[in-house]
N, C-alpha and C positions, 0 to 999 in steps of 0.2 A: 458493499463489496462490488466491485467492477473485475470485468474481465479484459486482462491484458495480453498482446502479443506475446508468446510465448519464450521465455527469457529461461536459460542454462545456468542453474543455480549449486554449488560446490556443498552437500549437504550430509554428513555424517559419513564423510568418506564415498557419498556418490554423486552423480551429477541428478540432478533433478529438474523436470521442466515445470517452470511456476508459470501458470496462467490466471491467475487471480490474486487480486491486490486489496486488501483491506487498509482501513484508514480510520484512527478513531482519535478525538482530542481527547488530549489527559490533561491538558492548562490551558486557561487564558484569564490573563489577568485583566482583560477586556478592556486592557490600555493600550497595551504596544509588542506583546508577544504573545505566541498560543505553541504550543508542543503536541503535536500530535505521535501516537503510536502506530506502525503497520507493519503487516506481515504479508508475504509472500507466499501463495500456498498450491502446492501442486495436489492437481486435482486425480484420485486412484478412483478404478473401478472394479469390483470383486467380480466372480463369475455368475453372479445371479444380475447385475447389472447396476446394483447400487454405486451411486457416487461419494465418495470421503474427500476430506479434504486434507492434507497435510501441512503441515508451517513448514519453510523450506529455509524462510531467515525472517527476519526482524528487526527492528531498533527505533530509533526516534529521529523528527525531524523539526526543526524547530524557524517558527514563523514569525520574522520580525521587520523592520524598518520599511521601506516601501509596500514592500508585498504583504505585510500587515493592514496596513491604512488600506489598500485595495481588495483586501478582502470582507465580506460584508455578509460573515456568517454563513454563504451557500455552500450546501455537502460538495455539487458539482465542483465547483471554484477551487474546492482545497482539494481532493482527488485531481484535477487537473495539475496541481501546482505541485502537490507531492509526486502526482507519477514524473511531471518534469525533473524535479531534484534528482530523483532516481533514475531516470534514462528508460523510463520505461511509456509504452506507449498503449494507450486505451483503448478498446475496440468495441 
């Protein structure tokens, strides 16, 4: 999980601020594509101080042609490449 610049998320009828970006592969046919899944999760804190995390959205992002061949299995590498897709920025 990484923590992202804080991004305005339209979520069950309210706005929600996501600051943490998850990223998990669900394929790679270890040829020429890989699908990853992520979620976006805004992070609550109750009054005793405890932190939660909420999912704020979701869905798939899917890795192919160039950007396949350049990638070379690193977590970092595909977190960088998905928060790109997404417009979202790592911090």
């Amino acid at each position: 999980m990484k923590t992202i610049q804080a991004v305005n998320v339209w979520s069950n009828g309210q706005v929600k601020s996501a600051t943490k970006f998850n990223m998990n592969s669900i394929f790679d046919n270890l040829e020429d594509s890989a699908t990853f899944y992520y979620e976006l999760l805004a992070v609550n804190v109750d009054a005793e101080g405890n932190e939660s995390t909420e999912q704020v959205s979701q869905g798939n992002l899917s890795l192919t042609g160039t950007d396949y061949e350049s990638w070379d299995g690193d977590n970092d590498w595909a977190y960088t490449w998905g928060a790109t897709q997404l417009g979202l920025t790592i911090i």
